[in-house]
C-alpha positions as CSV (number, residue, x, y, z in Angstrom):
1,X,203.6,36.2,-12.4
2,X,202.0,34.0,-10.1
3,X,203.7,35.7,-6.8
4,X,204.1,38.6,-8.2
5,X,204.6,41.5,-5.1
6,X,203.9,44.7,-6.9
7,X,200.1,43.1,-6.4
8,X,198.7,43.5,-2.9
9,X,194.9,44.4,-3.7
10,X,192.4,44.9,-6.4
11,X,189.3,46.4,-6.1
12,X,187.0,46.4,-8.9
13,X,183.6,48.0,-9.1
14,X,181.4,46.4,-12.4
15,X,178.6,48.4,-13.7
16,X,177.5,45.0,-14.9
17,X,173.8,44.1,-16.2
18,X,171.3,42.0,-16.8
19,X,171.9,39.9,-20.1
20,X,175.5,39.8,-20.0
21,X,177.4,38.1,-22.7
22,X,179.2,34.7,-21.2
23,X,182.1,35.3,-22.6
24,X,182.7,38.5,-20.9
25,X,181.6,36.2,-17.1
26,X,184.1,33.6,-18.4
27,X,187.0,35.7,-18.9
28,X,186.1,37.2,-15.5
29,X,185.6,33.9,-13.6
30,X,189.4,33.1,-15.5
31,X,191.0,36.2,-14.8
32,X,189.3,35.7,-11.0
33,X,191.2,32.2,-10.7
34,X,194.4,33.7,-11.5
35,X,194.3,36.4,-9.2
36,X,192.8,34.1,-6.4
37,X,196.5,31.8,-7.1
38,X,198.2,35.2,-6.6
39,X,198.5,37.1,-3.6
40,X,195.7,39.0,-4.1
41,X,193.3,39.9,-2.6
42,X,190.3,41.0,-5.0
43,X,187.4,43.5,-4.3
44,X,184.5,43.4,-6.4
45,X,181.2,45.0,-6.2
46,X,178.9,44.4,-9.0
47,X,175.6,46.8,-8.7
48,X,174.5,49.3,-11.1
49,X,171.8,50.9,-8.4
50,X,173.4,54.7,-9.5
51,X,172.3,53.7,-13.1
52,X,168.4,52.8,-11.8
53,X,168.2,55.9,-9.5
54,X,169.2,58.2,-12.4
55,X,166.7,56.7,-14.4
56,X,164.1,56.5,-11.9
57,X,165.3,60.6,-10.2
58,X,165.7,61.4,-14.0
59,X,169.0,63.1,-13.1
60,X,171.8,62.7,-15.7
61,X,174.2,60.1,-13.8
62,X,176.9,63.3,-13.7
63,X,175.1,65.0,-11.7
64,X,174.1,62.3,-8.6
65,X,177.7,63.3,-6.8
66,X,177.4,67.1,-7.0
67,X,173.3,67.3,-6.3
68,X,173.6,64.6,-3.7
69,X,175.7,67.5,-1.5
70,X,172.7,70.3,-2.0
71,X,171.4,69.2,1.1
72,X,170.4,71.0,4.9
73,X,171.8,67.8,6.5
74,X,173.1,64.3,6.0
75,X,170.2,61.7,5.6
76,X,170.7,58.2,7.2
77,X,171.9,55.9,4.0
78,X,169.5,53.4,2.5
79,X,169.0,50.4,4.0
80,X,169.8,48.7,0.2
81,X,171.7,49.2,-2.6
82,X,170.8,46.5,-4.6
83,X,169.3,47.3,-8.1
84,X,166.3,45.1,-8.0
85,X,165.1,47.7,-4.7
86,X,166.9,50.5,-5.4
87,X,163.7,52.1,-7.9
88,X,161.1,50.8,-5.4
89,X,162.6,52.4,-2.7
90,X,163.6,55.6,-4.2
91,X,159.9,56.0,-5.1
92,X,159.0,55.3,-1.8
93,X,161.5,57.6,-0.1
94,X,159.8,60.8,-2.7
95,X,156.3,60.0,-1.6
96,X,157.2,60.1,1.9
97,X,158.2,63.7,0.8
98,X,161.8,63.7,0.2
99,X,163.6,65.7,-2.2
100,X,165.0,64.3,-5.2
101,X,168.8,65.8,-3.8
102,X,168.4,63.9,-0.1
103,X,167.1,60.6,-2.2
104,X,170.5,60.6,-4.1
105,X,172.4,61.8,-0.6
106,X,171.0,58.6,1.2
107,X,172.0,56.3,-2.3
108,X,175.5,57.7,-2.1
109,X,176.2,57.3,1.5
110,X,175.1,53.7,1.2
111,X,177.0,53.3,-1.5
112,X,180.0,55.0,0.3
113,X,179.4,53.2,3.5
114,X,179.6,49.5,1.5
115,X,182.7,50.5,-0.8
116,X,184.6,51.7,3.4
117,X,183.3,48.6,4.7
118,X,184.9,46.3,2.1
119,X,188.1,48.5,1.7
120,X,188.8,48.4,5.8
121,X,188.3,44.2,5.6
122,X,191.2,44.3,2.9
123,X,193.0,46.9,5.0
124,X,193.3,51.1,3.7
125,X,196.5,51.9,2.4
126,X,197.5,55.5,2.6
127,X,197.5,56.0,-1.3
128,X,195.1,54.7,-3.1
129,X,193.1,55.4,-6.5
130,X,189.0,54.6,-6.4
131,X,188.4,53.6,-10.5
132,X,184.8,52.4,-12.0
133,X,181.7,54.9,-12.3
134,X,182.0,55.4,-8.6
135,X,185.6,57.2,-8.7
136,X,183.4,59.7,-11.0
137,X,181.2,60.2,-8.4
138,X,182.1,63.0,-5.7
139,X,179.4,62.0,-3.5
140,X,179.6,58.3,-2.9
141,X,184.4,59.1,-3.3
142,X,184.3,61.8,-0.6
143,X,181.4,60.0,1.7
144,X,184.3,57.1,1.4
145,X,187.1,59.2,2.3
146,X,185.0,60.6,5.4
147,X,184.4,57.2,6.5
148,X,187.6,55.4,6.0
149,X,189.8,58.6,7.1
150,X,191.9,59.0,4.1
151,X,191.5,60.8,1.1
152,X,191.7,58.8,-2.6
153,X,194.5,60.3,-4.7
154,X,192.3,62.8,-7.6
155,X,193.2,63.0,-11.0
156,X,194.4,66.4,-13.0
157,X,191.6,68.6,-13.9
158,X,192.7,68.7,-17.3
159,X,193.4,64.7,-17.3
160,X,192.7,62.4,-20.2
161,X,192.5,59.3,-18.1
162,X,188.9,57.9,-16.7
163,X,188.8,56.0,-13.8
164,X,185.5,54.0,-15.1
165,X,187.7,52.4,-17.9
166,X,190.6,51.8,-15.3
167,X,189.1,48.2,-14.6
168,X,189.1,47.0,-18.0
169,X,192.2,48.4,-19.3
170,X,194.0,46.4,-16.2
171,X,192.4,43.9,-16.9
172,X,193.8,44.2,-20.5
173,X,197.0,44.4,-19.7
174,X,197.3,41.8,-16.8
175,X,195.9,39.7,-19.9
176,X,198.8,40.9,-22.0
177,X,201.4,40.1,-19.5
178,X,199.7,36.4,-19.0
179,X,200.0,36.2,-22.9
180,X,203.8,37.4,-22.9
181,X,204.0,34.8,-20.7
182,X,203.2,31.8,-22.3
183,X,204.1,32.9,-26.1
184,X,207.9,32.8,-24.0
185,X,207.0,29.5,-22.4
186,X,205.7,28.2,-25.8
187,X,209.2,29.5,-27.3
188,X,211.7,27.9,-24.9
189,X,209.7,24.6,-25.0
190,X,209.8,24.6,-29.1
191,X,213.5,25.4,-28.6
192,X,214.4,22.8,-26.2
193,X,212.6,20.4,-28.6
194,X,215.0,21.4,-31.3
């Protein structure tokens, strides 16, 4: 598994937060290591800034994409994303007199503008999936398609599959296939002992 070529690129957005248990950062940090010995090149973005604006815009996280869109015109993004400024500066941005829709426009756009930025340094390829909270989000996965000139492949309407669990579940089963791995390893050394 360790040159694997259906692997070219993983891009992994984490919701993560504050008080994280180390077992989960360990296995990360692990599964990290592996991929850096493959040839792989990972893409990871760990903010949860849509989470803090919802809270702070009291908009239900569902709605950010759609509502950031029910605009007159395209604000200029945020100059930050991170979560430590992202509920000082949305309060800033509404007593400056901005609406609660172009507050979520400018999150999305920056959000947009730093998942294109990282995706162009790895390279776009013409088909490609965005998972984590942000593929549920039309207005930071179209602001991304706009910007990088190609459109993510969509799931069905009617689909059962959720691209925030896409991460984990790939995760899971790279994990499985490591574990395969070694319980054959394991096997064949027992037998050669015999």
């Amino acid at each position: 598994m360790e040159n694997h070529p259906i692997y070219k690129s993983i891009c992994v957005y984490c919701g993560s937060a504050d008080g994280l248990d180390k077992v989960y950062l360990d296995a990360a940090r692990a599964i990290g290591q592996i991929m850096a010995r493959m040839v792989v090149k990972p893409l990871k973005l760990m903010e949860r800034s849509m989470e803090v604006i919802a809270d702070v815009l009291s908009v239900p996280i569902e709605d950010i994409g759609r509502r950031s869109f029910e605009i007159d015109e395209e604000p200029a993004p945020v100059s930050n994303v991170c979560t430590v400024f992202a509920k000082s500066e949305a309060t800033s941005l509404l007593r400056a007199g901005w609406s609660v829709n172009r507050v979520l426009a400018a999150y999305c756009a920056a959000m947009a503008r730093r998942v294109a930025g990282l995706i162009e340094r790895m390279g776009v390829e013409r088909e490609f999936f965005i998972t984590g909270g942000i593929g549920k989000n039309v207005g930071v996965t179209r602001r991304i398609e706009r910007l990088i000139g190609v459109e993510s492949i969509k799931l069905p309407e009617n689909s059962v599959l959720d691209p925030q669990i896409a991460g984990a579940l790939g995760a899971a089963l790279f994990a499985h296939s490591l574990h395969r791995k070694a319980e054959k390893e394991k096997a064949a050394a027992t037998t050669a002992e015999l």
